[in-house]
C-alpha positions, 0 to 999 in steps of 0.5 A: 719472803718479801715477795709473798708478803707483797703478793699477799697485801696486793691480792689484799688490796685487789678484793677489798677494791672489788668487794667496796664496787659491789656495795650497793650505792644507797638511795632515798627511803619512803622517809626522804620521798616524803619530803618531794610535797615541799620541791618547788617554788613558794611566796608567802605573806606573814603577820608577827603580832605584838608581843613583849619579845618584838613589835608587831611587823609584816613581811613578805617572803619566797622560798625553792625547795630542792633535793640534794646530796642524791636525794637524801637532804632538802634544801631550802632558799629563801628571801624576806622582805621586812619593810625594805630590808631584804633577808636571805637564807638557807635551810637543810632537811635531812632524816635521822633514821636513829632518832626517827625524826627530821633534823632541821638547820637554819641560817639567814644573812642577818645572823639568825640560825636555827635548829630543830627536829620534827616527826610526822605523826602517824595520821598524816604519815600514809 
């Protein structure tokens, strides 16, 4: 009886391994692939105006963009120099096919971390 159960949990275990190996791998949809426009090397200027929540500031940044996890996040890096003090981060894009929508974090070297969502509108959507 012992034999038959192991033969049987053996067998069990030989089609469970050869059925998970033809699970087609997934790959990118048309909704990461929108995100490629953003791949590469970027710099940039920025003006903060005055306001009640800080001062009014220039800084100057660069950033690389890049797909990662088999193309289904993008990640940014980036620097920022802020009158002579220099500020690193990451960010990661990803789409949540739930919500349909782009799931957004952020985090920098000074402490700073952000999260968001966007959507693409229609219009620019094709």
């Amino acid at each position: 009886m012992k034999r038959i159960a192991v033969a049987v949990a053996l067998v069990a275990l030989v089609l469970a391994v050869v059925a998970q190996s033809q699970t087609p791998v997934p790959t990118p949809g048309p909704e990461q692939k929108k995100l490629h426009v953003w791949n590469g090397d970027w710099t940039y200027e920025s003006e903060v105006k005055d306001s009640t929540l800080m001062p009014a500031k220039k800084f100057t940044g660069k950033q690389t963009a890049r797909m990662i996890a088999g193309g289904f996040v993008q990640e940014w890096r980036w620097e920022e120099n802020h009158s002579g003090v220099l500020i690193r981060g990451i960010q990661l894009t990803a789409y949540d096919p739930v919500n349909k929508n782009y799931v957004v974090n952020n985090y920098g070297s000074d402490g700073w971390m952000q999260t968001g969502t966007y959507s693409v509108p229609r219009k620019l959507d094709s």
